[in-house]
N, C-alpha and C positions, 0 to 999 in steps of 0.2 A: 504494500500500500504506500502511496506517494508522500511525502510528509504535506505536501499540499492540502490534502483530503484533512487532515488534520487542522491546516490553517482555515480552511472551509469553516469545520464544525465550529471553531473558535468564533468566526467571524457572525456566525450565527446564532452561536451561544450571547454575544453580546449584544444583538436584533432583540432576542427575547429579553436578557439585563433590562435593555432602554425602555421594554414595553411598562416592566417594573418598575418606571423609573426608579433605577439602581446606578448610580453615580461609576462604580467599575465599569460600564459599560464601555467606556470613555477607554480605562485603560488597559481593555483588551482588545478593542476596535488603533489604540495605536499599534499597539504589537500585531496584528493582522493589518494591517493597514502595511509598516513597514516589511511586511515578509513578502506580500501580494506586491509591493512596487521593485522590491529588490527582483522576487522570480520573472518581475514582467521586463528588466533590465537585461536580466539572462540571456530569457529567449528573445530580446528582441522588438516590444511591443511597449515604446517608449512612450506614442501619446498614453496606453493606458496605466505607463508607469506613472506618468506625469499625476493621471487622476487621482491615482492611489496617494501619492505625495500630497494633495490637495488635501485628501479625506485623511489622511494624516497629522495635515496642519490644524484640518477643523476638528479633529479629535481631543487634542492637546488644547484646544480652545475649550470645547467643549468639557472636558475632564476640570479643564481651571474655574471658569461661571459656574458649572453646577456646583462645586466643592466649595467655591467666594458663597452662593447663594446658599447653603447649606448653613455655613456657617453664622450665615445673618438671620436666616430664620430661628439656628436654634438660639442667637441673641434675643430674637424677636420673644421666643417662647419661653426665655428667662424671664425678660420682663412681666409679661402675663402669668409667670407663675409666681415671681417680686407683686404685682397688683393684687392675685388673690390673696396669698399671704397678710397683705398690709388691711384688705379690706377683710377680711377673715377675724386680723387683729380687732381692726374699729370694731365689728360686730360683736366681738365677744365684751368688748368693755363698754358697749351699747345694754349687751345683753344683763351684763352686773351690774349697771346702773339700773336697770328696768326693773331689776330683783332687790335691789337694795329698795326703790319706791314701794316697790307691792308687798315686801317686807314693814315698811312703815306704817301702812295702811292700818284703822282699825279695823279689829275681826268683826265678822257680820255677830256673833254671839253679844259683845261687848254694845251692841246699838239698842 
């Protein structure tokens, strides 16, 4: 079997990665990207090595904005879990004050 056949499956392995959006997608689509431009160098079939360099460059693109973007969501999702937190706090010392007044209160027995 060709090791080509193998660059295949990989190349397709990383089709289904992206459907997942799954950020490795990125970095298995370069390593098949550079195998497929090198084997087309080989034999000879430079415009479609050319392409492969293309899909190469935009991989390395790729792999870099999703992982930038990654990173800010999960900043994004700190704060929103810093906001529940803090409003979690206010509620509970909402909640002790509410308890301290209904504590105050006289008992309906006492009227």
């Amino acid at each position: 079997m060709s090791w080509m056949w193998l660059v295949t499956a990989a190349s397709l392995a990383g089709v289904v990665m992206n459907i997942y959006k799954h950020p490795m997608c990125f970095a298995v689509w370069c390593g098949t990207n550079l195998a497929w431009m090198v084997y087309d160098i080989r034999i000879g079939a430079y415009p479609q090595a050319a392409m492969f360099f293309v899909y190469l460059v935009t991989s390395v693109w790729g792999l870099w904005k999703w992982t930038r973007e990654a990173g800010a969501k999960r900043s994004r999702l700190e704060d929103i879990k810093l906001n529940v937190v803090v409003d979690k706090r206010e509620f509970c010392e909402q909640l002790d004050s509410l308890r301290e007044f209904v504590a105050a209160m006289p008992d309906d027995s006492e009227r």
